[in-house]
C-alpha positions as CSV (number, residue, x, y, z in Angstrom):
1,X,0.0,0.0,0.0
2,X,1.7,3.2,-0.8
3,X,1.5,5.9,1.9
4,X,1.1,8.9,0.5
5,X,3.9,12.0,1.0
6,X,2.8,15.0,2.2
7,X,6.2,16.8,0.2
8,X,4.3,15.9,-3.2
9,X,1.0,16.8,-2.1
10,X,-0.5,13.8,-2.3
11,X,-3.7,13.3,-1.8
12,X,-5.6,10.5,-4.5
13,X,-8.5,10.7,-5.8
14,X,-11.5,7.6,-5.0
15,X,-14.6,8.6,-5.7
16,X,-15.6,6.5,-8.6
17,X,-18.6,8.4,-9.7
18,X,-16.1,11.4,-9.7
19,X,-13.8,10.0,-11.6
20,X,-16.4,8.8,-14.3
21,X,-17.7,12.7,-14.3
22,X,-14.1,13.8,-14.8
23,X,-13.5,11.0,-17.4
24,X,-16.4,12.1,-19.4
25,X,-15.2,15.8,-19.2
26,X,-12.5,14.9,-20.8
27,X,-14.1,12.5,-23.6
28,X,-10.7,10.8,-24.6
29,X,-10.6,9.1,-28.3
30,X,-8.5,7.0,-29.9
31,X,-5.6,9.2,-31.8
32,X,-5.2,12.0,-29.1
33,X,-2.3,12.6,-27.3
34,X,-3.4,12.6,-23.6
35,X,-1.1,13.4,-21.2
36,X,-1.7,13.2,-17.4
37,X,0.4,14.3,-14.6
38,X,1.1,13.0,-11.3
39,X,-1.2,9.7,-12.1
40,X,-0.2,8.5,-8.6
41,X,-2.3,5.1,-8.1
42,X,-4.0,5.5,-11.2
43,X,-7.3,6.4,-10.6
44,X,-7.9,8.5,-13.9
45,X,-5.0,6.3,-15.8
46,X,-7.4,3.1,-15.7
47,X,-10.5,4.7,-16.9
48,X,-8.2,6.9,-19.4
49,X,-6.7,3.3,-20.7
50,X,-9.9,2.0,-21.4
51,X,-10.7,4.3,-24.2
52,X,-7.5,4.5,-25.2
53,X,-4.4,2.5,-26.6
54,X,-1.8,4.6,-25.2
55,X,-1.0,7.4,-22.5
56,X,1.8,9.3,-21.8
57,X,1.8,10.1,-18.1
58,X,4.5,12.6,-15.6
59,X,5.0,11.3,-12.3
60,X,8.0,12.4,-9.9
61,X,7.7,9.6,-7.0
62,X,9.6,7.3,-7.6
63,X,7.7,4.0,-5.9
64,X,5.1,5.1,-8.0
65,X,6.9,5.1,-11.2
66,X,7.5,1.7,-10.1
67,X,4.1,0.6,-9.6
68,X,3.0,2.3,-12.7
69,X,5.5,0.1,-14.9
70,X,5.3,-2.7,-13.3
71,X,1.3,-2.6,-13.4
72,X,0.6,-1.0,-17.2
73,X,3.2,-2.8,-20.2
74,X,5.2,0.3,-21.9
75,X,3.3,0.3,-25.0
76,X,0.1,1.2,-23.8
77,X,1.5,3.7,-21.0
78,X,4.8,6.0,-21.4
79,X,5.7,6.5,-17.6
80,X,7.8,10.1,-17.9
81,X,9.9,9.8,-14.6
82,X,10.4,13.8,-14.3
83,X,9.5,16.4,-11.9
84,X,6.3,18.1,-13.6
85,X,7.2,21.7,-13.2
86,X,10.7,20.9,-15.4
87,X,9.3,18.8,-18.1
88,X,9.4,19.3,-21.5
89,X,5.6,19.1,-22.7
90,X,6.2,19.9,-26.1
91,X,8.5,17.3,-26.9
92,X,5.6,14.7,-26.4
93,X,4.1,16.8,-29.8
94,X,1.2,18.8,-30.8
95,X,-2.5,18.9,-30.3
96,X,-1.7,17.8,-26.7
97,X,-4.5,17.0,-24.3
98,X,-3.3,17.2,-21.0
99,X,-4.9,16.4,-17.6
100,X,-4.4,15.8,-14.6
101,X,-5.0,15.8,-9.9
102,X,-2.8,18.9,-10.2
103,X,-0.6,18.3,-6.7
104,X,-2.0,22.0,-5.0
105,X,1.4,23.0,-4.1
106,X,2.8,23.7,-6.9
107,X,-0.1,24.4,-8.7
108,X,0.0,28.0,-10.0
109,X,3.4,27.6,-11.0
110,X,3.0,24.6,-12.9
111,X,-0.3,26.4,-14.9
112,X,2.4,29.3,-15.1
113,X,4.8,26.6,-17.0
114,X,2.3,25.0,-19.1
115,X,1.2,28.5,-20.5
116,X,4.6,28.3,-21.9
117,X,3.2,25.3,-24.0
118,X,0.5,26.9,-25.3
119,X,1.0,26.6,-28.9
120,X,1.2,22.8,-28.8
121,X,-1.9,22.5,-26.2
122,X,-5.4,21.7,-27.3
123,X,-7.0,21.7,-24.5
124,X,-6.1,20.7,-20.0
125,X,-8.6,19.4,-18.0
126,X,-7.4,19.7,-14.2
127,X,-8.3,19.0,-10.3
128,X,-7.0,21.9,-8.1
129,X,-8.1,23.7,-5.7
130,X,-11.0,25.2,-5.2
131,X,-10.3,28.8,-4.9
132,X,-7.5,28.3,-7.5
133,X,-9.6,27.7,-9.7
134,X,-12.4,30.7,-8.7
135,X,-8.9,32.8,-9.0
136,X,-8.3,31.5,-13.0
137,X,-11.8,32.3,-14.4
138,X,-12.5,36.0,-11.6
139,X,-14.2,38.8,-13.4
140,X,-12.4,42.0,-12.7
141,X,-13.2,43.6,-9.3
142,X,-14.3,40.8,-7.8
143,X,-12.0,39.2,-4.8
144,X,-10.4,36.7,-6.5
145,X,-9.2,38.3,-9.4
146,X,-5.6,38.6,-9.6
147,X,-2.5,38.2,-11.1
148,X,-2.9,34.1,-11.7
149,X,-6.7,35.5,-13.4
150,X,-4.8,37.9,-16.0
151,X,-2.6,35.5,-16.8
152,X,-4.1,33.0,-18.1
153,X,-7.5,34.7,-19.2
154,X,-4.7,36.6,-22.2
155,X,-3.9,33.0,-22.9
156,X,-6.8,30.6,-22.6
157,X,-11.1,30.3,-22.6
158,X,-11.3,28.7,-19.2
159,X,-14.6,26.7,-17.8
160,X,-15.4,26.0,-14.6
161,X,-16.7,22.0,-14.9
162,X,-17.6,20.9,-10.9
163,X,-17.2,20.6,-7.4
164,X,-14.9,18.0,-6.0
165,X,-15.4,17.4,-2.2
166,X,-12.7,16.5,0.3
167,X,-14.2,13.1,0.8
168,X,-13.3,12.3,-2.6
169,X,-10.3,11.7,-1.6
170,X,-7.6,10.0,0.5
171,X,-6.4,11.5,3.0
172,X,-8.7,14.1,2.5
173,X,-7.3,17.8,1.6
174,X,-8.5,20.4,3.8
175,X,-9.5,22.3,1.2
176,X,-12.5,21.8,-1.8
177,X,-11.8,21.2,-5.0
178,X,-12.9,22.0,-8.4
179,X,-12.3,20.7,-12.0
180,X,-11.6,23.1,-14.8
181,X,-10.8,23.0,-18.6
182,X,-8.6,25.5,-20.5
183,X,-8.7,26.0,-24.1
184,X,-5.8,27.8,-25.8
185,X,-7.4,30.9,-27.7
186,X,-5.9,30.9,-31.4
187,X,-3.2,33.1,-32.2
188,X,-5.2,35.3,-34.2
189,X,-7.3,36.2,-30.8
190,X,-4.3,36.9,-29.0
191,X,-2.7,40.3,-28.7
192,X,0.8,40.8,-29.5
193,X,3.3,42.1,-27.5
194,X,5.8,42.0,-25.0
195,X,5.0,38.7,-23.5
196,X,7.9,39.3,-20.5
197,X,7.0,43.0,-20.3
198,X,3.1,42.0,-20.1
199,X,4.0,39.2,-17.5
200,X,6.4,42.3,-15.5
201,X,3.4,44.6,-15.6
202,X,0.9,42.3,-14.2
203,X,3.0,41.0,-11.6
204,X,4.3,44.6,-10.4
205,X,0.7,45.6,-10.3
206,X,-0.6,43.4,-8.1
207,X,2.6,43.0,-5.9
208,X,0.9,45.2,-3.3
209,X,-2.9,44.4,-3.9
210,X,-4.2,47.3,-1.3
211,X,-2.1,50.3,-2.9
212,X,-3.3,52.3,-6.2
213,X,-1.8,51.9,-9.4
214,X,-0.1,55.3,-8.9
215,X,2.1,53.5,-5.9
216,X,2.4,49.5,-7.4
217,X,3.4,51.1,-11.0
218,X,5.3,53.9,-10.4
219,X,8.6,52.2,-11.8
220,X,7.1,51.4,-15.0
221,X,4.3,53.7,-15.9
222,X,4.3,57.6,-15.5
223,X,1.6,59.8,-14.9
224,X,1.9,60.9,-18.2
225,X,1.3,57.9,-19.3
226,X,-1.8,56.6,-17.4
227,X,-3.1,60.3,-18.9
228,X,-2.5,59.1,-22.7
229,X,-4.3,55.8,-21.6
230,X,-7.2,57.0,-20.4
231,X,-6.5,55.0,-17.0
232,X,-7.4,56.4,-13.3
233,X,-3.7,55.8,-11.5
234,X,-5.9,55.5,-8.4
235,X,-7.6,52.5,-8.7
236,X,-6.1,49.4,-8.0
237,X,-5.1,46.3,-9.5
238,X,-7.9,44.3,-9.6
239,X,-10.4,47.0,-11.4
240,X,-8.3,46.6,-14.9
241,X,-9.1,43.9,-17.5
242,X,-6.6,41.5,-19.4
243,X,-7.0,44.4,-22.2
244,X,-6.0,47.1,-20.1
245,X,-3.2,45.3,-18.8
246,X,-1.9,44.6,-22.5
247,X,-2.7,48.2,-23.6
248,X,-0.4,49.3,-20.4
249,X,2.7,47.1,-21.9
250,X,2.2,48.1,-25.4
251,X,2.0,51.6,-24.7
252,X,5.3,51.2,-22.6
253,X,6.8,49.4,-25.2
254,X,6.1,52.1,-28.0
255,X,7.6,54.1,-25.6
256,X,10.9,52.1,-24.9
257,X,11.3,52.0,-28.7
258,X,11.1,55.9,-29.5
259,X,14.0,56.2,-27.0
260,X,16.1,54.4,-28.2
């Protein structure tokens, strides 16, 4: 029986109606590319196998590496023994479908690294946290909406799928839990710009959630220039949209230019 670690945040889902509802979300087919991290005992990996011939899955502990080779033959499942947050998704190929019981500690860092992947994504289906994923998919000026909610809303359609409670698990998180799907929006729907500017912006912004955008940006963004953009320096982080966000680093960047 394998105990699990509390330094992965483990915690495996076994709720077999929830696993069914999660399965179905996901619709696998014959052909796709699925890719599912941190499989742990398998729960989604069996009911993933049965629909298709093969899987490609990421898993970091290494007992459970063991137990998925030793339980699955290598041509229907591709264990990736590799720390999820360093893993090359794209080398697995394109039109990816990737899914996954996200492990919650590391979760926003690892949706931060797969964002990265974008271009070779179709669509991820993932557990997480409950108020992670009311953070991804916040309107503006509502309490959750932050820095993780610009992020990926520039990047991806997001849908909130269901609930997931504790019990559905062992042990049980302390937390609830939530399923979501994000769909890469097409290039042609994304604005371009300065992608590490854009991600500087955001992050600087909502640094220091309670102070105005006259304090948080005052490195980056003149008055002068919230004057030419039409945007009150004295509201704060949260009451901008994605677009606002990537007019900011486009005007700074128009800026940058004409100095040089």
């Amino acid at each position: 029986m394998h105990t699990a670690r509390k330094r992965f945040g483990q915690n495996f889902l076994v709720d077999a109606g929830i696993v069914r509802a999660i399965v179905a979300a996901i619709h696998p087919l014959p052909g796709e590319t699925v890719v599912e991290i941190g499989p742990g005992l398998g729960a989604l990996t069996r009911p993933l196998l049965e629909r298709l011939p093969h899987l490609d899955v990421v898993e970091l502990d290494r007992d459970l590496v063991a137990r998925l080779r030793a339980t699955w033959p290598a041509a229907r499942l591709t264990v990736h023994a590799a720390d999820a947050l360093q893993f090359d998704f794209g080398a697995l190929g394109a039109e990816l479908r990737i899914v996954g019981n996200l492990p919650y500690n590391i979760s926003t860092p690892l949706l931060f690294h797969l964002m990265t992947f974008a271009p070779r994504i179709r669509d991820m289906t993932f557990m997480l946290q409950k108020e992670v994923v009311a953070r991804m998919v916040a309107a503006p000026a509502t309490a959750h909406y932050g820095r993780l909610s610009v992020m990926l809303q520039r990047r991806f359609h997001m849908e909130w799928l269901l609930d997931v409670p504790p019990d559905a698990f062992r042990p049980a998180p302390r937390v609830d839990s939530a399923v979501v799907r994000l769909v890469p929006k097409p290039p042609a729907a994304i604005v371009p710009l300065d992608e590490a500017l854009f991600a500087r912006v955001v992050a600087t912004a909502f640094g220091q959630r309670r102070k105005t955008l006259r304090n948080t940006l005052a490195a980056l963004v003149a008055p002068a220039d919230f004057a030419a953009l039409g945007i009150d320096p004295g509201l704060r982080a949260e009451a901008l949209a994605v677009a606002d966000y990537e007019r900011i680093t486009r005007h700074l960047a128009a800026a940058a230019a004409l100095r040089r």
